[in-house]
C-alpha positions as CSV (number, residue, x, y, z in Angstrom):
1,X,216.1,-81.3,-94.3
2,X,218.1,-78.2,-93.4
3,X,218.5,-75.2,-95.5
4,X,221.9,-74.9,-97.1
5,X,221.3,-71.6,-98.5
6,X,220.1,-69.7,-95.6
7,X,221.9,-71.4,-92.9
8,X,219.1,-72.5,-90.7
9,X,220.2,-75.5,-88.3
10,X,216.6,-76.7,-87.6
11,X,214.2,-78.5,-89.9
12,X,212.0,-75.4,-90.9
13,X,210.7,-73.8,-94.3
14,X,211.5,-70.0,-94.2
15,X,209.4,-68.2,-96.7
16,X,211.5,-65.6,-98.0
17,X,214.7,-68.1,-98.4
18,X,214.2,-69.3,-102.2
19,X,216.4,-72.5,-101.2
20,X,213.4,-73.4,-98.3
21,X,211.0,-72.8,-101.6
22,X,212.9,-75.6,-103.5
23,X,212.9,-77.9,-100.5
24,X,209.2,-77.6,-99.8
25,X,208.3,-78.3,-103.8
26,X,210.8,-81.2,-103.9
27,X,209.1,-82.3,-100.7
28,X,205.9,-82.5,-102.2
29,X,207.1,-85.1,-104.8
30,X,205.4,-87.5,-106.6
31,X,202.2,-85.8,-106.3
32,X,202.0,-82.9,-109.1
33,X,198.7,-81.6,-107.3
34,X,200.4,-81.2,-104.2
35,X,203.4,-79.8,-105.9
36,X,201.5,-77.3,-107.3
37,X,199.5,-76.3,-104.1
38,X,203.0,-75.7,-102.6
39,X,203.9,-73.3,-105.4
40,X,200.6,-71.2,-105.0
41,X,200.9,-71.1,-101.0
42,X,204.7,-69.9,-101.8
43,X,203.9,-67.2,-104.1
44,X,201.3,-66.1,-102.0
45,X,202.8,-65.8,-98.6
46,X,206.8,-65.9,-99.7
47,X,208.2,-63.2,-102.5
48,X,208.9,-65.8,-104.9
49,X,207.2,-65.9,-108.1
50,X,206.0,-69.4,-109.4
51,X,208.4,-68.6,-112.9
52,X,211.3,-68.3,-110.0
53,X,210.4,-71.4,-108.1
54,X,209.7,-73.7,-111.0
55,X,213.4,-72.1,-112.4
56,X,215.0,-72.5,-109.3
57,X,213.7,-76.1,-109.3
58,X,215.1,-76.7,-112.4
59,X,218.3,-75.5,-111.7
60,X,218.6,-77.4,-108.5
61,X,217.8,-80.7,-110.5
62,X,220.2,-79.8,-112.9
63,X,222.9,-79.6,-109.9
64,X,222.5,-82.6,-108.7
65,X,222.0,-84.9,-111.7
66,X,225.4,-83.6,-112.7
67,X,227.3,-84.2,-108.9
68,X,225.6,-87.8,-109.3
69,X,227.6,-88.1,-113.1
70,X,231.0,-87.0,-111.4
């Protein structure tokens, strides 16, 4: 569960690293409640906005559906 995008070699969230934001959504996965409860904590305490998590979400699902098709 490290970070990719800021570099991080432990198993930590950092708030202000969007890529850490993606992870702890993802993480909260099935449970849409708990997903949401993530997004509200992040745009609270992090400086991400909940349009810029649930985009970078997308995003990040769209990267790896396509790696999984090549």
């Amino acid at each position: 569960m490290n970070c990719v995008k800021c570099q991080t070699d432990k198993p930590i969230y950092i708030h202000t690293c969007l890529g850490c934001a993606v992870r702890l959504v993802k993480s909260a996965r099935p449970s849409r409640k708990k997903q949401e409860m993530m997004i509200l904590y992040i745009s609270h305490y992090g400086k991400f906005s909940r349009d810029t998590i649930l985009e970078a979400l997308k995003n990040d699902t769209a990267n790896a559906t396509s790696a999984k098709l090549s």
